[in-house]
C-alpha positions as CSV (number, residue, x, y, z in Angstrom):
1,X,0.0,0.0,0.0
2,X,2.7,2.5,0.6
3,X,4.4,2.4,-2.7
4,X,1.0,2.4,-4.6
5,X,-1.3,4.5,-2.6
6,X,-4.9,4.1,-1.9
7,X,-6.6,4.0,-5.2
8,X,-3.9,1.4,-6.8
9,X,-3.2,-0.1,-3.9
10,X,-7.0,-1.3,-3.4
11,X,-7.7,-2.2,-7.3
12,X,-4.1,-4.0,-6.8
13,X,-5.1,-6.1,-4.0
14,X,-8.5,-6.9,-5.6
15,X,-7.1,-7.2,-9.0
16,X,-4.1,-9.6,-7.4
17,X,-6.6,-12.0,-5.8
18,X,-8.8,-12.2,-9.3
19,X,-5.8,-13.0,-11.6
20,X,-4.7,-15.7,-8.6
21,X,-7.6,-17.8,-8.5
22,X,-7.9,-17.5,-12.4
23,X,-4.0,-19.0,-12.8
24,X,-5.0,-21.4,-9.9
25,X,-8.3,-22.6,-11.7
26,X,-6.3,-23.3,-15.3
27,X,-3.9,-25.5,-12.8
28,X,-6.5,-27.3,-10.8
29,X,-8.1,-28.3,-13.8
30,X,-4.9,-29.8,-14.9
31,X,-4.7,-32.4,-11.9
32,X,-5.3,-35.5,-14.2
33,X,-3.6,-35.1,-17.5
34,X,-3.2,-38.6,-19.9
35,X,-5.3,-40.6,-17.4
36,X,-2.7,-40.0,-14.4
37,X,-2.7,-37.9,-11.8
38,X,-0.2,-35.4,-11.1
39,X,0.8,-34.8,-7.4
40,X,3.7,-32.6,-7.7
41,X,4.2,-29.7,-10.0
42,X,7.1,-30.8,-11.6
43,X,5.9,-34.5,-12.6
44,X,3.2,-31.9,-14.1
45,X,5.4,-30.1,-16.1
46,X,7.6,-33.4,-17.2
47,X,4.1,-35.3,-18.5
48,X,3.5,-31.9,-20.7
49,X,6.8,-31.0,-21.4
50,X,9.7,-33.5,-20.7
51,X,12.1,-34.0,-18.6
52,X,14.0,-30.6,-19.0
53,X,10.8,-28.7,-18.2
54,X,10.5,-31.2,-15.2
55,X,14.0,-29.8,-13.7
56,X,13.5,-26.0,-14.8
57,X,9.8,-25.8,-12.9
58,X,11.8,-27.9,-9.7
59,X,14.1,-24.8,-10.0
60,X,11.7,-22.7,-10.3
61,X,9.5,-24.0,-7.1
62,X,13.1,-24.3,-5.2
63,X,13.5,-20.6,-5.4
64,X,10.0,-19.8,-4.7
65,X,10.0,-22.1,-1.4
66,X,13.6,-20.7,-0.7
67,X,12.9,-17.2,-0.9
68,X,9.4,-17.7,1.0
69,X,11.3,-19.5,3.9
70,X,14.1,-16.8,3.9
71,X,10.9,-14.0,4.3
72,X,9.3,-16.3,7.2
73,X,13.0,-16.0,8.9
74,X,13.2,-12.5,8.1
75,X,10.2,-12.0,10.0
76,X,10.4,-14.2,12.8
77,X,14.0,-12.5,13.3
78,X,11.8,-8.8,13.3
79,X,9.3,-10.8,15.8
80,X,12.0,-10.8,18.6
81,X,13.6,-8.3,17.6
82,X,10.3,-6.4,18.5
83,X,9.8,-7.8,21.7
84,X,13.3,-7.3,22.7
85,X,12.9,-3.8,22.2
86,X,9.7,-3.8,24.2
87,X,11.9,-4.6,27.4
88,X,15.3,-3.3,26.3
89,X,15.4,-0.6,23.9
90,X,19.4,-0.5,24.1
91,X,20.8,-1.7,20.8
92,X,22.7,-4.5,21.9
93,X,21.3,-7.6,20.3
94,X,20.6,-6.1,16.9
95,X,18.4,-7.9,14.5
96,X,20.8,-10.3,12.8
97,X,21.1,-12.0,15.9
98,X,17.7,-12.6,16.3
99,X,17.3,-13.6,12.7
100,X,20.2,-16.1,14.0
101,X,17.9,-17.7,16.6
102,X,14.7,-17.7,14.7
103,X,16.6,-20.2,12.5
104,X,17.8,-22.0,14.7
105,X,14.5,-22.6,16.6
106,X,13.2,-23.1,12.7
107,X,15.8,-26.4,12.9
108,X,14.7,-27.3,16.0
109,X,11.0,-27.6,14.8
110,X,11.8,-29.4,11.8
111,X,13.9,-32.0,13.3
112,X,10.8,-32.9,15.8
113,X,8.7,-33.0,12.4
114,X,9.4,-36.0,10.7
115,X,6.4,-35.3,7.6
116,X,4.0,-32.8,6.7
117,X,1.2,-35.1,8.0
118,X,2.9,-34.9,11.2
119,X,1.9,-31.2,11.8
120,X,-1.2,-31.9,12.8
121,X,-2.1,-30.0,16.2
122,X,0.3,-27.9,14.9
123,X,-1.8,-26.3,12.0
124,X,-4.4,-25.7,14.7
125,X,-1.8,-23.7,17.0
126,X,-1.1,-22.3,13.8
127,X,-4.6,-20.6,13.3
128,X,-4.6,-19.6,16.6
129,X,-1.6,-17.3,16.7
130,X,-2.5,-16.4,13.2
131,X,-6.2,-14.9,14.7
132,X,-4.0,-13.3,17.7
133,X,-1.8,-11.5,15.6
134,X,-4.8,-10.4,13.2
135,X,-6.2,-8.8,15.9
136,X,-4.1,-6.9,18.1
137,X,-2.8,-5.8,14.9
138,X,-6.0,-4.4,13.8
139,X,-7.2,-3.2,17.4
140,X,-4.4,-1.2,18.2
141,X,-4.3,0.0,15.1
142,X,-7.4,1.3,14.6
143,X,-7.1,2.8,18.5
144,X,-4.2,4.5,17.7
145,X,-5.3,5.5,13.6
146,X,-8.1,7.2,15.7
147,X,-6.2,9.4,18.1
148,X,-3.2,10.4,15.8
149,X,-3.2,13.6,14.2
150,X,-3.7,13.9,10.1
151,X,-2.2,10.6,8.3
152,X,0.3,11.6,4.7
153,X,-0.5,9.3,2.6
154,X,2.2,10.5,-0.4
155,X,4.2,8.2,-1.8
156,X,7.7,8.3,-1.1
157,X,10.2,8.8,-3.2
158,X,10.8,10.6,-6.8
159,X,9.6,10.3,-10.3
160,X,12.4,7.3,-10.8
161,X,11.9,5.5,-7.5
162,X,8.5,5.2,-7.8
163,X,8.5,3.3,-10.9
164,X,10.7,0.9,-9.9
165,X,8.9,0.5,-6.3
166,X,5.5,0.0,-8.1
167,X,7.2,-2.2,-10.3
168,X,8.5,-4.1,-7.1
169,X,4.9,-3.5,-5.5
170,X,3.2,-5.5,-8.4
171,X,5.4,-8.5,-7.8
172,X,4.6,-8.3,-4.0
173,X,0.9,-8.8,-5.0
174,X,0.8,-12.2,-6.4
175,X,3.4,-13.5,-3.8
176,X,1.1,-12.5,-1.3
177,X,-1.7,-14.8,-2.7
178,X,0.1,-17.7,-4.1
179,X,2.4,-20.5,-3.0
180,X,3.7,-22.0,-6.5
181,X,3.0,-25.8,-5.1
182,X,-0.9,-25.9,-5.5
183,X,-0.4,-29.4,-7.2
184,X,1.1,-30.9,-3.7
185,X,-1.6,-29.4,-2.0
186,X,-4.5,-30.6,-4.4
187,X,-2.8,-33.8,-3.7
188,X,-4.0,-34.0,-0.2
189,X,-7.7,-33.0,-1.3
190,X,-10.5,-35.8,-1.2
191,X,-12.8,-36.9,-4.2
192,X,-14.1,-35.2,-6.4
193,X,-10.8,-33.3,-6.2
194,X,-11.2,-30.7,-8.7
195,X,-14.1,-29.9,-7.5
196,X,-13.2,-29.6,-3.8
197,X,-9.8,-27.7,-4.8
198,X,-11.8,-25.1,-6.9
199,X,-14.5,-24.8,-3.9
200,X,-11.0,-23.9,-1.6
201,X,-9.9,-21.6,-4.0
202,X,-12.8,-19.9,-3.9
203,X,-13.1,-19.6,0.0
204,X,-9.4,-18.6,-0.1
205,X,-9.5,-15.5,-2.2
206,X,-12.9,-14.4,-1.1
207,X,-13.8,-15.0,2.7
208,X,-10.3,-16.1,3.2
209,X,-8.7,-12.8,2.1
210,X,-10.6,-10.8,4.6
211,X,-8.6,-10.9,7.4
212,X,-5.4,-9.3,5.0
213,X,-7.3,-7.2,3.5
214,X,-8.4,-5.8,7.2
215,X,-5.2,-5.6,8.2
216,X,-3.4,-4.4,5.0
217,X,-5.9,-1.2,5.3
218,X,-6.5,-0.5,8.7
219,X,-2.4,-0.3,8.8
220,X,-2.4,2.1,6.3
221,X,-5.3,4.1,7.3
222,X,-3.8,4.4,10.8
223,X,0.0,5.4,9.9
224,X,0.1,6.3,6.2
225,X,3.1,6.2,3.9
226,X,5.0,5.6,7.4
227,X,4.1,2.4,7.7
228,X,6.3,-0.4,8.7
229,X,6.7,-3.3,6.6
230,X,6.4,-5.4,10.0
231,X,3.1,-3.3,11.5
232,X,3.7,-4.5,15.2
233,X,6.9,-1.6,14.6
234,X,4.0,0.9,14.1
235,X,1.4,0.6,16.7
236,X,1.2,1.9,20.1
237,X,-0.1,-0.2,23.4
238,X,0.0,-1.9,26.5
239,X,3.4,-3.8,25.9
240,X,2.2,-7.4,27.4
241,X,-0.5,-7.0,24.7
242,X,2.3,-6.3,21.8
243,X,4.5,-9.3,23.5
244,X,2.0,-11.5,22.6
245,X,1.2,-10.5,19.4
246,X,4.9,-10.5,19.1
247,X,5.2,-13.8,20.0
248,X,2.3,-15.1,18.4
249,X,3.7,-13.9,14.8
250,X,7.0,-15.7,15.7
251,X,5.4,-19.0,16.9
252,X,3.2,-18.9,13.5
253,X,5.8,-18.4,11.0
254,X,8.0,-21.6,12.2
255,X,4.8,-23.6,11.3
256,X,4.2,-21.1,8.5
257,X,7.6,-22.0,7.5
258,X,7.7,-25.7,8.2
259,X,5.0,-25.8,5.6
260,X,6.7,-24.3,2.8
261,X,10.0,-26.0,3.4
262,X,8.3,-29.5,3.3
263,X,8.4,-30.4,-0.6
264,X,12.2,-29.5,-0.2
265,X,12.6,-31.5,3.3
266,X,10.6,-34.2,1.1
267,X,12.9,-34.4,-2.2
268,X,16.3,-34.4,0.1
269,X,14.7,-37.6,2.1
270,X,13.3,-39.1,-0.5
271,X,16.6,-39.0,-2.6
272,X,19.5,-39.0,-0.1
273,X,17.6,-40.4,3.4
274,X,18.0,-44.3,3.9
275,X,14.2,-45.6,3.9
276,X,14.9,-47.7,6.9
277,X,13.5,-47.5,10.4
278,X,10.8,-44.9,12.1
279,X,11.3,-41.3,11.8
280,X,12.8,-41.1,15.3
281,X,15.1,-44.0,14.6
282,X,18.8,-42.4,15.7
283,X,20.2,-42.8,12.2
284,X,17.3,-40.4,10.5
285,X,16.9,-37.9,13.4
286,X,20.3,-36.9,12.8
287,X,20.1,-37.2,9.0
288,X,17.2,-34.7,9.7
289,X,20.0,-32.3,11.7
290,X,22.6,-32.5,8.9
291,X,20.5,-32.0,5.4
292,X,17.2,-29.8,7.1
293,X,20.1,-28.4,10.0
294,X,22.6,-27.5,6.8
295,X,19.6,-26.1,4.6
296,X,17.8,-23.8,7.3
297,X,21.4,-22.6,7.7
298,X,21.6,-21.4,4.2
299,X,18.0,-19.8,4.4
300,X,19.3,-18.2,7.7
301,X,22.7,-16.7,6.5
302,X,20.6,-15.2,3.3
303,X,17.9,-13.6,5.6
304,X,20.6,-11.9,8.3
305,X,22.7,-10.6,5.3
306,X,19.9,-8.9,3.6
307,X,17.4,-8.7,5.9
308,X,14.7,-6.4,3.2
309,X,11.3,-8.1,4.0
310,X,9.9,-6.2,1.1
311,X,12.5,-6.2,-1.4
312,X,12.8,-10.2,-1.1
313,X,8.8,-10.6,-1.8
314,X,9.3,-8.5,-4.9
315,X,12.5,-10.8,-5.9
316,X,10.6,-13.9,-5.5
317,X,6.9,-12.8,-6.8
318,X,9.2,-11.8,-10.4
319,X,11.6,-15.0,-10.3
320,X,9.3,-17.6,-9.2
321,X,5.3,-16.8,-8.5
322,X,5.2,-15.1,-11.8
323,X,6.3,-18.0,-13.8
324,X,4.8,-20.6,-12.1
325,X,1.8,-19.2,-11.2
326,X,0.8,-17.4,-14.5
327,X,2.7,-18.6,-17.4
328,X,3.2,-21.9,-17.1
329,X,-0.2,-22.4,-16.0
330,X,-1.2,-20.7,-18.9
331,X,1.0,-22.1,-21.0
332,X,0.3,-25.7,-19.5
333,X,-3.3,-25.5,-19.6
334,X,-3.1,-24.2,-23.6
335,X,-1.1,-27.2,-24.7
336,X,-3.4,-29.9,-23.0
337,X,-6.8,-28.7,-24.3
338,X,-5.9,-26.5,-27.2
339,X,-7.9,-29.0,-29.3
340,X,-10.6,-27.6,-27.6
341,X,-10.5,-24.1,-27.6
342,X,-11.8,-21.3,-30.0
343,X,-9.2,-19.3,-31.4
344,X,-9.9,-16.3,-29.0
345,X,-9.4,-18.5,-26.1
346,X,-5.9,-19.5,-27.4
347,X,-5.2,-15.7,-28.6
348,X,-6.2,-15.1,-24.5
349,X,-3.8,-17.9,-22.6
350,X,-0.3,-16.7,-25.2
351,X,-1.4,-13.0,-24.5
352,X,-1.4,-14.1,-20.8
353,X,2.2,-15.7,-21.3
354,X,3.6,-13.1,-23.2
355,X,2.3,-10.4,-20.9
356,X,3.2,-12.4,-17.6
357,X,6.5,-13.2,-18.9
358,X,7.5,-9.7,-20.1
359,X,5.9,-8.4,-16.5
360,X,8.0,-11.2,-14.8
361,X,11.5,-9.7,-16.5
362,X,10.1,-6.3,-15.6
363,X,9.5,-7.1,-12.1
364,X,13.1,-9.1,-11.5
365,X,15.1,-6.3,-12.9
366,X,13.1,-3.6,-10.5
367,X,13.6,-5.7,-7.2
368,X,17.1,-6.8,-7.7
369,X,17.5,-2.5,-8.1
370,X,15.6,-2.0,-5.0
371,X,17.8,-4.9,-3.6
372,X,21.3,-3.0,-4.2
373,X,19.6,0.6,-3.0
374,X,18.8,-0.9,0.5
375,X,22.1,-2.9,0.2
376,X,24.6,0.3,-0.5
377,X,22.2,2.3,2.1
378,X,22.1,-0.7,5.1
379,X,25.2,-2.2,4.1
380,X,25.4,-6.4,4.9
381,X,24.2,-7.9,8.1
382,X,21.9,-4.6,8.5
383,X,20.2,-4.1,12.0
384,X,17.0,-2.6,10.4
């Protein structure tokens, strides 16, 4: 909302969400191709394409699930940082460090979870903290939007910087409504499963996107184009009510992240663990600590050295949501049932992979700009 403003900022959101369940629809639809069904993206993409395709979209998905795990750290690391500062406010532990031991309680959680099944309770928890967070947020922020004095909402910058950070903006839109691994979840969806997965999709962008939507614009309303990109920064309160919303944001996003690192966890078992034995056998717990340990590590180093929440949803919505998400579903959806379209509909899906694709290009070159800005500005390792 603060790069855009209100007017483009609302028709952004809206216009985000329609585009999203569109893409996700074509994809849905494509969950039994040649009399098979296709549980992972990538076997997806090999069926249609071959295997090439099958290791550029696994590339693809790795840097989308990569870069979404690197965000969750970011702000899990901006979490404690938060509450530390509640407390303390003396610039000692800075916010690499807690960026530092949000990963590291990120390893713990995914040693102790052996599967995605095994979440569980978790997912429950999960809602929970995601309802607390939602609103306090909202509450406070609406309390202290009330009492402030008058809000600017001008967007920052000049002629040249705003381009690029609507640009940037754009991308941040569709990251915020899509995953790029709706195969793997339609895989866990029961009969008729097109059906059911089009019903969630629906529930997901309308009723489900409420709660951002609320919290997206009540932020803005209350603070403007000062906004934090992490909104517990912004509002004013009791501080045992911020603590727990605090804590309630870092809690979800180690499930939140759990989730997203699964397919990954999944392909390293599946290709490198040893099969044998329960999950809490000796020999896989610690084969858990070395590969999940060694990747989380990665994720972790990435998200203290450039900790930019925003700049790295830009970078992944051009790289990854925008390929995966628009033009090969697109793309995938004309070469299966082109034998049964009209010419405008074909005219329609290449228009929507040219334009997607040229957008996606766009949308890289912008954030990886906004990227080096923050970067020469913060330097590495930046305690923002």
């Amino acid at each position: 909302m603060v790069p855009l403003g209100w007017i483009a900022g609302t028709c952004g959101l809206i216009l985000a969400a329609a585009i999203s369940m569109y893409a996700n629809s074509l994809l849905a639809r494509l969950h039994e191709v040649g009399g098979k069904r296709h549980i992972r993206y990538r076997d997806l993409a090999r069926h249609i394409y071959g295997k090439k395709m099958y290791s550029l979209t696994w590339g693809l998905q790795y840097v989308n699930l990569f870069m979404i795990n690197t965000g969750y750290i970011i702000i899990a690391g901006q979490a404690l940082k938060a509450i530390y500062v509640l407390f303390r406010d003396d610039g000692v532990i800075k916010l690499p460090y807690c960026i530092a031991l949000s990963g590291f309680v990120c390893a713990l959680f995914a040693f102790g979870i052996p599967y995605l099944s095994a979440l569980r309770i978790w997912l429950g928890f999960s809602t929970v903290f995601t309802l607390i967070y939602i609103v306090i947020a909202f509450v406070l922020s609406l309390r202290d939007g009330i009492t402030a004095p008058a809000k600017d909402y001008t967007i920052p910058g000049s002629h040249s910087e705003r381009i690029f950070t609507t640009i940037g903006a754009i991308a941040n839109l569709v990251f915020a409504y899509n995953t790029g691994m709706l195969p793997e979840i339609q895989a866990t969806i029961r009969p008729p499963v097109v059906k059911n997965m089009e019903k969630a999709l629906w529930f997901q962008f309308t009723i489900g996107s409420l709660p951002l939507y609320a919290v997206t614009f009540m932020g803005y309303w209350a603070y403007g184009s000062s906004t934090s990109s992490y909104l517990l920064n912004s509002v004013k309160g009791p501080v045992w009510i911020k603590t727990v919303a605090n804590l309630s944001a870092f809690l979800q996003t180690v499930i939140a992240l759990h989730i997203f690192a699964s397919p990954m966890y999944e392909f390293l078992d599946t290709k490198f663990g040893s099969g044998h034995g329960g999950p809490f056998a000796i020999h896989n717990v610690m084969f858990r600590v070395a590969v999940r340990g060694g990747y989380l590590t990665v994720n972790t180093l990435v998200a203290a050295m450039l900790p930019f929440l925003g700049d790295f949803m830009s970078l992944t919505g051009a790289l990854s949501t925008f390929p995966l998400t628009f033009v090969l579903a697109n793309h995938m959806y004309l070469r299966v049932k082109q034998h049964k379209m009209h010419t405008f509909q074909k005219c329609w899906h290449w228009l929507n992979v040219v334009g997607f694709s040229l957008l996606s290009v766009t949308a890289a070159v912008a954030a990886l700009r906004l990227i080096t800005v923050d970067s020469s500005t913060y330097h590495l390792f930046a305690d923002v």
